[in-house]
C-alpha positions, 0 to 999 in steps of 0.5 A: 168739680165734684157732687157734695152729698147724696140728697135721696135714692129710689127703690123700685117696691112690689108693695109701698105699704109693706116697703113703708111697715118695714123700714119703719118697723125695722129700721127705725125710718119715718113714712113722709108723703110729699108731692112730686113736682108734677103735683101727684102724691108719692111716698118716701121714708126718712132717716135724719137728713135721708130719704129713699123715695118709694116708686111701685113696680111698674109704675115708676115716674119718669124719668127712670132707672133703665131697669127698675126692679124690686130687690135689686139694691145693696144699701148700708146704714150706718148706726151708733146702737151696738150690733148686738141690740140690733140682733135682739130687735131683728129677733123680736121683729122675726127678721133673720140676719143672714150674715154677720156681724162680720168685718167690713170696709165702709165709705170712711174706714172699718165698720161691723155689719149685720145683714138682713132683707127687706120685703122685696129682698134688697140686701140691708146692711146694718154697721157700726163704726170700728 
């Protein structure tokens, strides 16, 4: 018995709005607002298949992480656009990249990164595929 494929993740934001702007901005995601199934309105960003719900601190919906905090995540995406495109976009957007390109090992083998923060300071890591 095993699980197939990872459906969406949750980040806990101090400030959905600037959540969304950045991920949009920056990374090329889309702003989805959808219902949850107790009828109220959430708010997510997508990417292909891919969703990261948006929950505000202190105002998760239950059920819940044990520890629901702002800037605790690590996140990798992959990418087919060069590093070096990457580093001029995050330039024009005035992101700092805080480490890379740097080698690593991703979930299927070898890939470059660049890493960046978002507004609450979760760890971004954008790769390409060696």
């Amino acid at each position: 018995m095993s699980v197939i494929v990872l459906d969406h993740l949750v980040l806990t934001v101090a400030d959905i709005e600037a959540t969304v702007a950045f991920y949009g901005d920056v990374l090329g995601m889309l702003r989805e607002e959808f219902h949850g199934a107790d009828g109220a309105p959430r708010v997510a960003v997508s990417f292909g298949s891919q969703k990261i719900n948006l929950h505000a601190e202190g105002d998760a919906i239950e059920p819940r992480a044990v520890r629901p905090v702002p800037g605790s995540a690590d996140l990798c995406f992959l990418s087919d656009v060069p590093l070096e495109t990457w580093q001029e976009h995050f330039d024009a957007q005035g992101v700092p990249v805080i480490d890379g390109p740097v080698a690593r090992t991703g979930a299927t083998g070898p890939i470059t990164s660049l890493y960046i923060r978002d507004p609450d300071g979760n760890l971004i890591e954008v790769s390409v595929r060696d």
